[in-house]
C-alpha positions, 0 to 999 in steps of 0.5 A: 668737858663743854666743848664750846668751839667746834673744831669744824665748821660742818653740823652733822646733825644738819646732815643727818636731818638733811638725810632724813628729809630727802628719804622721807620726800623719796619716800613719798614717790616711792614707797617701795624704797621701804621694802628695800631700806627697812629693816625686816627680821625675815630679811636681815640676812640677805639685806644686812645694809637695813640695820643701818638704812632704816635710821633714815626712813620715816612712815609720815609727817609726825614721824619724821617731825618728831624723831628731827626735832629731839635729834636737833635739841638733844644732838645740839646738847649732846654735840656741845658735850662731847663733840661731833666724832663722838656724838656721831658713834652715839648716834649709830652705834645707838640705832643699830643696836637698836636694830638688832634688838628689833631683829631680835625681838619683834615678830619674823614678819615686821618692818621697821624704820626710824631713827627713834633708836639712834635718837633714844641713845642720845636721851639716854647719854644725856640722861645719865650725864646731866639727869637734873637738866630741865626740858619741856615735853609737849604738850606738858607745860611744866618743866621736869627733869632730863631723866624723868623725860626720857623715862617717861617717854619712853614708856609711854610711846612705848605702848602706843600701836606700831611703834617699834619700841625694841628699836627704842630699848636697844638704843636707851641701853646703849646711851645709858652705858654710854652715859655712864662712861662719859660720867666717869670720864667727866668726873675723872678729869674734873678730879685731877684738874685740881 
């Protein structure tokens, strides 16, 4: 299921990078683009568009930094797996339940923005289809399991001030279930190929 030629020569993560940056220095010089882009409880209702928007809104340096770099390594893993149309669905439909469990869970007056959810389900899909995959998490110099450091991370980030991590949640279960189908359907074709 390794898809080793993509069919077009087009790298949404790129984009999706690409996006994310031009917001982020937007941002910078208008900061009232968070009222308008990010995703509040209070104001889901008559501003339906942050579910998606705020996937691309970033609160500084090491925000931005850190959610761009796991999208370009896991995004690259997970596009060679399964391809571009398929990473693409992982990738939104993980952000904006992650959105919706924020909207559900997290305090009526809070705003949220990241693409932490959309970037947790492509942990999460990776964690269940190559769980022994070893990766290095800054700043831990020893390599560990694929699973474990996503585990890992994701409880531990999950306890550190303003971080959304109903966001986080909402995007591990959709990348976990999501996982768990692609494993099968793996396994299925490896199955009948012989």
């Amino acid at each position: 299921m390794y898809r080793a030629q993509q069919k077009s020569s087009v790298n949404p993560i790129w984009i999706l990078i690409g996006v994310n940056v031009v917001l982020f220095i937007l941002t910078l010089t208008r900061p009232n683009l968070f009222l308008y882009l990010g995703l509040m409880p209070a104001g889901v209702g008559y501003r339906p568009w942050t579910v998606f928007t705020s996937l691309f809104l970033h609160g500084g340096i090491w925000h931005i930094l850190g959610n761009m770099i796991t999208l370009y390594f896991f995004g690259r893993y997970l596009r060679a797996l399964l391809g571009n149309i398929r990473f693409l669905i992982i990738y939104f439909a993980g952000g904006m339940l992650g959105s919706l469990f924020y909207v559900l869970l997290a305090p009526y007056n809070s705003i949220a923005i990241g693409a932490s959810g959309a970037v947790f389900s492509l942990a999460g899909v990776l964690a269940v289809m190559r769980p022994k995959l070893k990766v290095l998490v800054f700043p831990v110099p020893i390599p560990m399991p694929l699973w474990a450091a996503v585990t890992g991370g994701f409880i531990i980030i999950s306890f550190f001030p303003n971080v959304a991590w109903q966001s986080h949640l909402g995007g591990l279960v959709f990348g976990l279930i999501s996982g768990y189908f692609f494993r099968r359907q793996e396994r299925n074709i490896y199955r009948y190929r012989y």
